[in-house]
C-alpha positions in Angstrom: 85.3 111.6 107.3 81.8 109.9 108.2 80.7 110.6 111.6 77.4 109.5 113.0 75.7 112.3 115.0 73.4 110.1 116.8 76.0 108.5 118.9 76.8 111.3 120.0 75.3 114.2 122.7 75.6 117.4 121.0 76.4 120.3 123.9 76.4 123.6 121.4 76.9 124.2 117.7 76.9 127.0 115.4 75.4 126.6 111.5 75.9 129.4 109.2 74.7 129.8 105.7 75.7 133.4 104.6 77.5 132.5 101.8 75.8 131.1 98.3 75.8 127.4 98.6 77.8 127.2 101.3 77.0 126.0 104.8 79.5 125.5 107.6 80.0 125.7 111.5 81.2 123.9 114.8 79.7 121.4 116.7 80.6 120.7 120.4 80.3 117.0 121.4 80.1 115.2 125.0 83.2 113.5 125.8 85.1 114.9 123.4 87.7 117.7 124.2 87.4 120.1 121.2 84.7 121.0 118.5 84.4 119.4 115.3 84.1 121.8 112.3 81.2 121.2 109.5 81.7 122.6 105.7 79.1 121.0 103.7 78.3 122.1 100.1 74.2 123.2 99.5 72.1 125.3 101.1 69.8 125.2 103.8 66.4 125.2 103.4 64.4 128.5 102.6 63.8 129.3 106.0 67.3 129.2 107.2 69.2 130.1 104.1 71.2 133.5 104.4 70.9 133.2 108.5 73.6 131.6 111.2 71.7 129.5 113.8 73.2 128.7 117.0 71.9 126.5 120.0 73.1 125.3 123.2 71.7 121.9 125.4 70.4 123.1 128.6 72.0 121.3 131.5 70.0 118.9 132.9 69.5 118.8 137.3 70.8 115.7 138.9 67.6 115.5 140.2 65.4 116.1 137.3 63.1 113.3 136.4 63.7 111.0 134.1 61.8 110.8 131.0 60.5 107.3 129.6 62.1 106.3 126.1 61.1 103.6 123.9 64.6 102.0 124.5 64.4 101.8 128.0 62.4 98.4 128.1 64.3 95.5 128.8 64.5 93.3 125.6 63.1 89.7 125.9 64.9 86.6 125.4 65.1 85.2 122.2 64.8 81.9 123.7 65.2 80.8 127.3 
């Protein structure tokens, strides 16, 4: 099944390549309830092949400031 990452916030994953040619691993998405698992066939690149990587998002303080984006202008009329 397809799934596009990018519309998505990713919370925590795991990626682990310590088998030949074999790369697999969890993903844990906002909003949804359980983890998504990845098996994909390849390795990773030099620097992480033969390793397991893991990361998790920092939470982010209600009152943290927030950062400027480039989508956060307001988009101008196409005509008036």
């Amino acid at each position: 099944m397809a799934f596009r990452l990018g519309d998505y916030i990713i919370i925590c994953g795991e990626l682990s390549n310590t088998s030949h040619y074999s790369t697999h691993g969890a993903l844990q998405l906002a909003g949804m309830e359980d983890a998504i698992g990845i098996q994909l066939t390849g390795d990773c690149d030099a620097t992480s092949r033969g390793a397991i990587s893991a990361s998790r998002r920092r939470p982010i303080p209600p009152n943290a400031p927030r950062r400027n984006s480039r989508n956060t202008a307001r988009p101008r009329a196409a005509w008036p």
